[in-house]
py3Dmol code that shows the C-alpha trace and the ligand (Angstrom):
import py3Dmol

protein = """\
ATOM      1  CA  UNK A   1       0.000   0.000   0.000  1.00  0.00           C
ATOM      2  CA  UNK A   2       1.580   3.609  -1.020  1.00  0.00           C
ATOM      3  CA  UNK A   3       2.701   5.557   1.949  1.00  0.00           C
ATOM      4  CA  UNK A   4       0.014   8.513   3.141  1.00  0.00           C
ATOM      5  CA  UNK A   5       1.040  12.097   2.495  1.00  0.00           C
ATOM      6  CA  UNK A   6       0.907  14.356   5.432  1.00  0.00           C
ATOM      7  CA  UNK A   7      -1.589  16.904   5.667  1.00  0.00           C
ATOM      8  CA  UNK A   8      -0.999  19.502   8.720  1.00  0.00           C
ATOM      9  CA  UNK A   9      -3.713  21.813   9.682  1.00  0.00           C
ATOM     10  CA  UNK A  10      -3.021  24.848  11.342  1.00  0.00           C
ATOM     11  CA  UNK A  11      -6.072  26.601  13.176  1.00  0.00           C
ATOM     12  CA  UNK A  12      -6.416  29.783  15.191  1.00  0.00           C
ATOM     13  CA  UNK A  13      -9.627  31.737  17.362  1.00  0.00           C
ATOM     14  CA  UNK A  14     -11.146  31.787  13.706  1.00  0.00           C
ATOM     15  CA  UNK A  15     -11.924  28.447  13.153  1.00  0.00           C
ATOM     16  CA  UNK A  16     -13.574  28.099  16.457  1.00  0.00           C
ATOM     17  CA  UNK A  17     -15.526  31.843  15.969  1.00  0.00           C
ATOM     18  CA  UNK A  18     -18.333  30.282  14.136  1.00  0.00           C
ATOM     19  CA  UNK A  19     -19.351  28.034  17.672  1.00  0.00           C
ATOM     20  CA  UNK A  20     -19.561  30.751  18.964  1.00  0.00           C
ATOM     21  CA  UNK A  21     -15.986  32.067  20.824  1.00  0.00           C
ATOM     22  CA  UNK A  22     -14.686  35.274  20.594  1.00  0.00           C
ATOM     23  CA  UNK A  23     -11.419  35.682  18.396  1.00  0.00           C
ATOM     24  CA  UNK A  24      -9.087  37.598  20.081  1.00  0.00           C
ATOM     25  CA  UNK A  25      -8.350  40.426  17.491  1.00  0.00           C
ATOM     26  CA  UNK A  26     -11.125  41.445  14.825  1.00  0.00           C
ATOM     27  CA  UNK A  27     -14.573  44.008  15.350  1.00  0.00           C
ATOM     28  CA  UNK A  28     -15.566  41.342  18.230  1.00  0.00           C
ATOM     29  CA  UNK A  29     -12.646  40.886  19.305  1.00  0.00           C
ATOM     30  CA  UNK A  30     -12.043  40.295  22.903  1.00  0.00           C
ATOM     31  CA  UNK A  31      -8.828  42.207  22.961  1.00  0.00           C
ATOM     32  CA  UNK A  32     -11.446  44.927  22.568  1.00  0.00           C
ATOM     33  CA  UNK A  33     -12.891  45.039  25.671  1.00  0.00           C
ATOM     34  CA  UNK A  34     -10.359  43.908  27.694  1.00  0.00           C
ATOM     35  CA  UNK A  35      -6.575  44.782  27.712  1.00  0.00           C
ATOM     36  CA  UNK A  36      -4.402  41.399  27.232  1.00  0.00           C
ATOM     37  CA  UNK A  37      -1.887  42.631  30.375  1.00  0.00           C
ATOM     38  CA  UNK A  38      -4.710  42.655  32.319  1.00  0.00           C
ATOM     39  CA  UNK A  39      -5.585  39.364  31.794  1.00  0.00           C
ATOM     40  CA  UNK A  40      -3.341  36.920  29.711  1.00  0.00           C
ATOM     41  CA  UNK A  41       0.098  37.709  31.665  1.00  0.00           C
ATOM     42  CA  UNK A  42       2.026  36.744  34.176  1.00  0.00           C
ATOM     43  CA  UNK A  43       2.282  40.110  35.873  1.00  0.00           C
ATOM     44  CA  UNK A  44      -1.618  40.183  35.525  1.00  0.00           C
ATOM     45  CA  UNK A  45      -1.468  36.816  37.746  1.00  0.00           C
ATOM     46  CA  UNK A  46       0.894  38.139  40.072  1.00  0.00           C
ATOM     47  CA  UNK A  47      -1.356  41.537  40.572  1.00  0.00           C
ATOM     48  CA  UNK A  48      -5.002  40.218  40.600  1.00  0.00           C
ATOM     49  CA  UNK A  49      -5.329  36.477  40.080  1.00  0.00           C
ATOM     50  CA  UNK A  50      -8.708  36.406  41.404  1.00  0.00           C
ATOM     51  CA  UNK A  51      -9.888  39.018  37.904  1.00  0.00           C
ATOM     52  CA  UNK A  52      -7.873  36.325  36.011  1.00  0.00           C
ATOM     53  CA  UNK A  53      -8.856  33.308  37.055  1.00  0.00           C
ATOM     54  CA  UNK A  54     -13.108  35.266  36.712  1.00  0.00           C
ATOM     55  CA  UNK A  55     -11.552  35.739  33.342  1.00  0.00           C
ATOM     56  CA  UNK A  56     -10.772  32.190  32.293  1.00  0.00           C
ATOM     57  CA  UNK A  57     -13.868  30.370  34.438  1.00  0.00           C
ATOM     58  CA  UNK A  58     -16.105  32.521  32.320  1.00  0.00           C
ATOM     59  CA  UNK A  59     -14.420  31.788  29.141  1.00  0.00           C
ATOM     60  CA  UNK A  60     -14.317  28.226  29.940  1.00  0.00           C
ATOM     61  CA  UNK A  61     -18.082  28.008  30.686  1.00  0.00           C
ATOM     62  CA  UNK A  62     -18.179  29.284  26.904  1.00  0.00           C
ATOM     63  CA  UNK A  63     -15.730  26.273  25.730  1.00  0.00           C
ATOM     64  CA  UNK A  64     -17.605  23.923  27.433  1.00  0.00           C
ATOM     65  CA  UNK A  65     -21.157  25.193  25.585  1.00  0.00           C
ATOM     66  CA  UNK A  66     -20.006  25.545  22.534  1.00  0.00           C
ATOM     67  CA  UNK A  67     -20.058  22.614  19.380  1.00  0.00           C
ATOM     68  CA  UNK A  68     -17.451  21.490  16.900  1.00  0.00           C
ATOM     69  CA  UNK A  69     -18.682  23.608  13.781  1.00  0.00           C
ATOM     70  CA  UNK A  70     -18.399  21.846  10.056  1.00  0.00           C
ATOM     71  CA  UNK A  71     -15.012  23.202   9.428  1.00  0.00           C
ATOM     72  CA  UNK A  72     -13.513  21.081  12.896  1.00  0.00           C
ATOM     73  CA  UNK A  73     -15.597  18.277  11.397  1.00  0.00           C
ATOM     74  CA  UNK A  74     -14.295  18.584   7.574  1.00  0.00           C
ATOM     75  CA  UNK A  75     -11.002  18.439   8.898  1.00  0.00           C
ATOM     76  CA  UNK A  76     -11.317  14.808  10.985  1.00  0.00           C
ATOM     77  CA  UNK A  77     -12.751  13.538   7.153  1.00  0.00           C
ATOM     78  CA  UNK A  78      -9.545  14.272   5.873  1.00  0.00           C
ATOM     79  CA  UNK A  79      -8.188  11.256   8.057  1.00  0.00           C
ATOM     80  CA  UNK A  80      -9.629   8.960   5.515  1.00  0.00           C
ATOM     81  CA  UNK A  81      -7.031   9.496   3.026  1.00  0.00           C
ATOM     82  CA  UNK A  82      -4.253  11.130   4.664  1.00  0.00           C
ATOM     83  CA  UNK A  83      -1.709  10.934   7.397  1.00  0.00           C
ATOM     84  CA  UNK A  84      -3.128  14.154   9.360  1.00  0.00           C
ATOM     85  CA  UNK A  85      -1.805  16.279  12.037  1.00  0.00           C
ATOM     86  CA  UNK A  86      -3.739  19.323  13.550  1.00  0.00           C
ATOM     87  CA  UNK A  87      -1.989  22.204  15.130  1.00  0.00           C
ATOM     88  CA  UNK A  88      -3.482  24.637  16.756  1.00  0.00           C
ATOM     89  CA  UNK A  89      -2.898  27.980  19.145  1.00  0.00           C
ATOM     90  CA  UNK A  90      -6.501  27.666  20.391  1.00  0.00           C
ATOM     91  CA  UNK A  91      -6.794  26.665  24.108  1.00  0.00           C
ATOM     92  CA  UNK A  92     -10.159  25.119  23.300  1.00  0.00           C
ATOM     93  CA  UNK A  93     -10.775  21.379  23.031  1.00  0.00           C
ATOM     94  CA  UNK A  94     -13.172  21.674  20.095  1.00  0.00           C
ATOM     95  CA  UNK A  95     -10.616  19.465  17.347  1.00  0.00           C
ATOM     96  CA  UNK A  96     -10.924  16.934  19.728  1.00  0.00           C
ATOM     97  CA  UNK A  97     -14.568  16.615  20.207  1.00  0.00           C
ATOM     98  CA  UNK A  98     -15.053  16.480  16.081  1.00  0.00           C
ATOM     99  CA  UNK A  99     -12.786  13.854  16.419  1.00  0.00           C
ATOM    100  CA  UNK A 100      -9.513  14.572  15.032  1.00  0.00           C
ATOM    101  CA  UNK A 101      -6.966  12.183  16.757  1.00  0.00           C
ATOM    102  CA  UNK A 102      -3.867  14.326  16.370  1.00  0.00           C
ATOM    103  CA  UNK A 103      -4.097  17.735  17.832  1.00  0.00           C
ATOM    104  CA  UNK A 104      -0.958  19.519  19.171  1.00  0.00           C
ATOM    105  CA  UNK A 105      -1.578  22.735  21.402  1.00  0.00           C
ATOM    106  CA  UNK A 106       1.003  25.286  21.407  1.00  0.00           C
ATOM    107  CA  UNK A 107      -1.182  27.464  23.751  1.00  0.00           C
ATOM    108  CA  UNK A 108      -2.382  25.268  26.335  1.00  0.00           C
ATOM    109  CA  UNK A 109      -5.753  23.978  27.455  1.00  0.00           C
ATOM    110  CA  UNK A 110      -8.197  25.872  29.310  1.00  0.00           C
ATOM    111  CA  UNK A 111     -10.301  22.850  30.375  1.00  0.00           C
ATOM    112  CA  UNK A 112      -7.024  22.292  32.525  1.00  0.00           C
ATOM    113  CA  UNK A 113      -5.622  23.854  35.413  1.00  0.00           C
ATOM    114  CA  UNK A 114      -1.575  23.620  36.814  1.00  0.00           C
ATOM    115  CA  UNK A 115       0.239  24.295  39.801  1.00  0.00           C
ATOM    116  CA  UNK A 116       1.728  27.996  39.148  1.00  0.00           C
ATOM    117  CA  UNK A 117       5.478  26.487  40.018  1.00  0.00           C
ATOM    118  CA  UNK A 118       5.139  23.383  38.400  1.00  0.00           C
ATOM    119  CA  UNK A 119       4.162  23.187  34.644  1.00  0.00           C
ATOM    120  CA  UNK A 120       3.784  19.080  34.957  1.00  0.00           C
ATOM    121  CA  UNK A 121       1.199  19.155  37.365  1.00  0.00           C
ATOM    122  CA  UNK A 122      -1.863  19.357  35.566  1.00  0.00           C
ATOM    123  CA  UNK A 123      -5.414  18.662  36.350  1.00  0.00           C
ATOM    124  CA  UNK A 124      -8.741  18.848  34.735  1.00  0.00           C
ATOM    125  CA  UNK A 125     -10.902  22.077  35.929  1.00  0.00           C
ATOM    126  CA  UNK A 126     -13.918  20.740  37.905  1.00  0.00           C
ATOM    127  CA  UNK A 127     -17.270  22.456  36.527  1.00  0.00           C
ATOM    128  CA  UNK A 128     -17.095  25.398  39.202  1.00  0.00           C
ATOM    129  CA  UNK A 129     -14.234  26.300  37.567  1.00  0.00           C
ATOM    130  CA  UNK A 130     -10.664  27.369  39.274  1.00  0.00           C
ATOM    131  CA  UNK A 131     -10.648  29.097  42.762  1.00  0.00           C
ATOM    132  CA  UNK A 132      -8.681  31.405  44.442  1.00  0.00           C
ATOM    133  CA  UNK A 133      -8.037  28.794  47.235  1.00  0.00           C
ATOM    134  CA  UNK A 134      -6.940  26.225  45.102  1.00  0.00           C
ATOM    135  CA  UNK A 135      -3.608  24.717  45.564  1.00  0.00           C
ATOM    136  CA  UNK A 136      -1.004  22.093  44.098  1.00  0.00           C
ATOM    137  CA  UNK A 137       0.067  19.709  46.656  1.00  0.00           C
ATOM    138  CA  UNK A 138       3.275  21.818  47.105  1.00  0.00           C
ATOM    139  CA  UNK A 139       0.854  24.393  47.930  1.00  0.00           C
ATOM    140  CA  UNK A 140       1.129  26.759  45.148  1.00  0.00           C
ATOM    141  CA  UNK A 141      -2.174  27.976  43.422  1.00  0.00           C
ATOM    142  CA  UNK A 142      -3.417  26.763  40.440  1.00  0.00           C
ATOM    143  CA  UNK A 143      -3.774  28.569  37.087  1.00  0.00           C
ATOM    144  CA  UNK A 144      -5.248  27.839  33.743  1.00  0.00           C
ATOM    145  CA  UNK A 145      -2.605  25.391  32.367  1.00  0.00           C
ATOM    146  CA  UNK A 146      -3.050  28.194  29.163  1.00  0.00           C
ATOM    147  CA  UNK A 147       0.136  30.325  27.599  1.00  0.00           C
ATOM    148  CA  UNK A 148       0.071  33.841  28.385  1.00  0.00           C
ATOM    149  CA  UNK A 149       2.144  36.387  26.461  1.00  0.00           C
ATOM    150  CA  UNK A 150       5.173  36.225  27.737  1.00  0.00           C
ATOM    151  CA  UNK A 151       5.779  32.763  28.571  1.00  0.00           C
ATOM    152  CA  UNK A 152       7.309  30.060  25.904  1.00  0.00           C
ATOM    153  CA  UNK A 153       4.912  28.389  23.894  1.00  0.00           C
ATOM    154  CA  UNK A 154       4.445  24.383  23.995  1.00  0.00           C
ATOM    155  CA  UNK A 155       5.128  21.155  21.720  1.00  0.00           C
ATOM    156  CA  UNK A 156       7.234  24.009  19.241  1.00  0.00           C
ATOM    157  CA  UNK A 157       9.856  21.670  17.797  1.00  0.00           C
ATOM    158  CA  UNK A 158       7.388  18.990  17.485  1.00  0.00           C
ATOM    159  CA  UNK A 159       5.386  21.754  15.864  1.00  0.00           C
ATOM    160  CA  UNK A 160       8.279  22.309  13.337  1.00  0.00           C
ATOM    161  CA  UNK A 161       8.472  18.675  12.544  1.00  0.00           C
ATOM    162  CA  UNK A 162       5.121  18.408  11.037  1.00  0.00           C
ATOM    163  CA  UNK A 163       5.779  21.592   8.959  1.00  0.00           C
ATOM    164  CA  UNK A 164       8.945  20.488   7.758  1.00  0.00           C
ATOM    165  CA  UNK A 165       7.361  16.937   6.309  1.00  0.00           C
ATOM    166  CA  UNK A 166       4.046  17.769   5.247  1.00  0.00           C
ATOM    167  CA  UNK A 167       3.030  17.577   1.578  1.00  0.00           C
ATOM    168  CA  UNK A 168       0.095  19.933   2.352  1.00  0.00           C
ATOM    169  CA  UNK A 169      -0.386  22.553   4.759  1.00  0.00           C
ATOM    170  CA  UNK A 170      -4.000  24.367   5.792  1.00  0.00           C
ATOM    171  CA  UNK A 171      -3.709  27.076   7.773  1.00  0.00           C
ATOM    172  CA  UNK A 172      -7.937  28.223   9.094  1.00  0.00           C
ATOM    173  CA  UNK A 173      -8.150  31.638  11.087  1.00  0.00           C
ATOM    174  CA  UNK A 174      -5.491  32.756  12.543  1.00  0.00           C
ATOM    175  CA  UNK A 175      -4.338  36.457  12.233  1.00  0.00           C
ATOM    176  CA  UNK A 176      -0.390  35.165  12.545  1.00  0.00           C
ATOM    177  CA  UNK A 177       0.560  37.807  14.474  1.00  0.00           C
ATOM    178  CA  UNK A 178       1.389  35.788  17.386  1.00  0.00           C
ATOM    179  CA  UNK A 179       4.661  34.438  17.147  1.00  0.00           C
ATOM    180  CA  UNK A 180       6.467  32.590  17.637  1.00  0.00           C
ATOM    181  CA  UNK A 181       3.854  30.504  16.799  1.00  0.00           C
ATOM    182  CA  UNK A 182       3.041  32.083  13.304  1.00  0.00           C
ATOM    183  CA  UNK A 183       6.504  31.789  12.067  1.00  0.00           C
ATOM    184  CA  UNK A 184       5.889  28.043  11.800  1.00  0.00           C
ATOM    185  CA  UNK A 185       4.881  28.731   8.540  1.00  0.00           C
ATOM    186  CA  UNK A 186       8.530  29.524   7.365  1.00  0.00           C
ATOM    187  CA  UNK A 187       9.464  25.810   8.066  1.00  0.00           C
ATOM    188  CA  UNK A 188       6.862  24.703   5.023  1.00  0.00           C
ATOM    189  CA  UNK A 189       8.348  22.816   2.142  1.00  0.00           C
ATOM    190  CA  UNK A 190       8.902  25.191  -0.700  1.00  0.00           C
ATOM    191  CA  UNK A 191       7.056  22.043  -2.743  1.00  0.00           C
ATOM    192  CA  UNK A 192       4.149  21.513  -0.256  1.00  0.00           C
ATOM    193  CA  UNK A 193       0.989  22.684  -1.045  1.00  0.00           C
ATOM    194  CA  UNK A 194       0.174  25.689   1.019  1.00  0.00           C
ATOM    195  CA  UNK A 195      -3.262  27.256   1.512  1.00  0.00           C
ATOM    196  CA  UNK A 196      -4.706  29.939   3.784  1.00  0.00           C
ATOM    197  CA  UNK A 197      -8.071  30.595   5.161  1.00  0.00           C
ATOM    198  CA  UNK A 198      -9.436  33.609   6.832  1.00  0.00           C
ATOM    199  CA  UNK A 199     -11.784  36.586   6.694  1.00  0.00           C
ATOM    200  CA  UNK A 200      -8.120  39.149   6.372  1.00  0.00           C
ATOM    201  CA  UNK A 201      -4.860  38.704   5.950  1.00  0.00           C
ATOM    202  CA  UNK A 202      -2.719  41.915   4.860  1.00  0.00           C
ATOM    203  CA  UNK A 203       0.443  40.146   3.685  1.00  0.00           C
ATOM    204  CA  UNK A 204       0.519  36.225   3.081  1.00  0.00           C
ATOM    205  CA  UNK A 205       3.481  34.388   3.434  1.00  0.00           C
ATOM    206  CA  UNK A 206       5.254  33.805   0.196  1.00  0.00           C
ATOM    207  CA  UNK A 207       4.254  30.348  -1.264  1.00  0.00           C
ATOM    208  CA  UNK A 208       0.752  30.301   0.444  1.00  0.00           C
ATOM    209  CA  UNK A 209      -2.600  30.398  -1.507  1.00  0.00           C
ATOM    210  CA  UNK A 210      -4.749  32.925   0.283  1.00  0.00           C
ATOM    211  CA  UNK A 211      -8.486  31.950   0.458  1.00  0.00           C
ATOM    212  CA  UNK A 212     -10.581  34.824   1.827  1.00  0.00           C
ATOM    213  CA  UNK A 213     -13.877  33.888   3.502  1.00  0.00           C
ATOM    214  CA  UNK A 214     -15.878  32.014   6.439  1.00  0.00           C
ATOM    215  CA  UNK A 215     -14.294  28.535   7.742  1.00  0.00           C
ATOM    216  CA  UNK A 216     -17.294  26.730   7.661  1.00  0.00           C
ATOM    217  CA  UNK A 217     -17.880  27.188   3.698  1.00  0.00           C
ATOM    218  CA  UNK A 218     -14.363  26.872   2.486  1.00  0.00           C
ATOM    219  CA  UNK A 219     -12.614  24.966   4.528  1.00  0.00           C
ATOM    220  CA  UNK A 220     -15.247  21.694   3.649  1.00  0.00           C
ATOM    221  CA  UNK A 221     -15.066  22.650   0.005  1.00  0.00           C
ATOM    222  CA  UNK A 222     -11.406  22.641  -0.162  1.00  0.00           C
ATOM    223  CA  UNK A 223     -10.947  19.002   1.998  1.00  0.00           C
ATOM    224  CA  UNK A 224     -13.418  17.479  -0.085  1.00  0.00           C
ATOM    225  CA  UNK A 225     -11.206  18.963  -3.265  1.00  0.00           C
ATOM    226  CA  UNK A 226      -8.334  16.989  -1.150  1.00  0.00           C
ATOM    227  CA  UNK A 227     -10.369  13.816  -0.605  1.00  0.00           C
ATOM    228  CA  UNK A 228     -11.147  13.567  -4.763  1.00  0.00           C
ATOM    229  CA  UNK A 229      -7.571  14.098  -5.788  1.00  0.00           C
ATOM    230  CA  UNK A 230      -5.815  11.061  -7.204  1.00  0.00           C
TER     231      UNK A 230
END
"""
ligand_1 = """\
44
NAD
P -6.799 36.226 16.315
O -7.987 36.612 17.119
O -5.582 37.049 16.367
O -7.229 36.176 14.758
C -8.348 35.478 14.330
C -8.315 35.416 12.807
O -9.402 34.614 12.388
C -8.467 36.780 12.125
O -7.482 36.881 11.134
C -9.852 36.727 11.490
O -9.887 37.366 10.232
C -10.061 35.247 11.314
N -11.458 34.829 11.392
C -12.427 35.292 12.234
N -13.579 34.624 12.028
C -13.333 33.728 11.033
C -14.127 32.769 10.355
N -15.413 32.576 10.664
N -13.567 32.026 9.382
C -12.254 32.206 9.046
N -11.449 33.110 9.647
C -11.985 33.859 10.626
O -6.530 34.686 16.613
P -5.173 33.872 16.596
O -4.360 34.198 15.411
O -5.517 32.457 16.902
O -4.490 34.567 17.868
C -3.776 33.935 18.604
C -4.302 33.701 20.054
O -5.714 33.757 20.289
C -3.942 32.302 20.364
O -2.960 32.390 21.341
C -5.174 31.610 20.939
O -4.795 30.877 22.074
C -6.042 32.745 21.293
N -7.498 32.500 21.278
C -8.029 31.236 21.250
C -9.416 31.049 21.244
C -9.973 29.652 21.256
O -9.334 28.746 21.794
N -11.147 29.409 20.659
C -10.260 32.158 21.200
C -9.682 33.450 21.230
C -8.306 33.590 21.252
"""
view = py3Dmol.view(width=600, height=400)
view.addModel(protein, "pdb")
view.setStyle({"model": 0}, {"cartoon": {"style": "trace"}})
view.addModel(ligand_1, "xyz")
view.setStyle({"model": 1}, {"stick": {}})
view.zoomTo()
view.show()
């Protein structure tokens, strides 16, 4: 049987925006209302954890309402052809619940909370969310095991793998302004098929096809393109 090629998809707050979750940047953006250092750093944590930790529960409660939306769910089809590996700087867990069976975060899960010395010990967020009291057994607080600006992103070189030996590469709603997750796209094969979707983008990459327009309608048309290829 021929080997699989390697499809990697790439998602950001855009593919998840049609379930209903604020992107972070955009007219709805969150970043509108509130200002990131007041709520996505570590200086934020270190002046008012209890406003971050309101921040995150709510957000979470969102997560945890919201569906996989036909663009999550066009992407698992893709698994019935290729070798498929999703990558993705959201912190939700929607990928998973379409059922993709690769997903790499580089930006954490917010369904999950970790001890604020420790970075290993990680635990799932019971439904009333993350309080104030809560501890690690060393007796350090626990924080939304998420990646705040600042602090190194995760699974990177693993991240760089799959870019470096895929033979197509999907990149769904993402501003990539975030690096140094966005300058995974530099580590593409100059012969890999490279396509981007999104509602703006000022300046693609070089070597990326820039598809303008709403996740859930192009990102099915183009994977079943994928599927029908011979
Ligand atoms: P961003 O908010 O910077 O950009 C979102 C991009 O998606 C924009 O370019 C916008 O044009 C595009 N977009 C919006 N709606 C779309 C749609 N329906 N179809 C296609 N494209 C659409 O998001 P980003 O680049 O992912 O920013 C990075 C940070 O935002 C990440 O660190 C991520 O953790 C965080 N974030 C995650 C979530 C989530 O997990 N759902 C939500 C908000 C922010």
């Amino acid at each position: 049987m021929p080997k699989r090629k390697k499809v990697l998809i790439f998602t950001g707050a855009g593919i998840s925006a049609e379930s209903g979750l604020r992107t972070f940047r955009g007219e709805d953006g969150l970043w509108n209302e509130r200002r990131l250092e007041d709520v996505a750093t570590p200086e934020a944590w270190a002046r008012d954890p209890a406003m971050v930790l309101d921040f995150y529960n709510q957000r979470r409660k969102g997560v945890i309402a919201a569906q996989p939306n036909s663009a999550h769910t066009a992407i698992t089809q893709l698994e019935e052809k290729y070798q498929v590996t999703v990558v993705t700087q959201n912190i939700d867990d929607l990928h998973e619940r379409a059922g993709s069976s690769t997903v790499i975060h580089l930006h954490g899960n917010i369904l999950e909370a970790r001890s604020s010395i420790d970075r290993n010990h990680v635990v799932k967020v019971p439904p009333e969310g993350i309080r104030l009291t809560d501890a690690c057994p060393h007796g350090s607080p626990l924080r939304p095991n998420v990646v705040w600006f600042g602090e190194s992103i995760e699974n990177y070189e693993l991240a760089v793998c799959h870019f470096e030996t895929a033979d197509k590469i999907l990149i769904v709603g993402t501003s990539l302004t975030v690096f140094p997750a966005a300058g995974l796209l530099q580590k593409a094969r100059f012969k890999a098929e490279k396509v981007i979707v999104s509602l703006e983008l000022e300046n693609p990459p070089f070597g990326y096809q820039f598809i303008r327009g709403q996740a859930t309608e192009v990102v099915p048309k183009l994977i079943s393109r994928w599927l029908n290829e011979s």
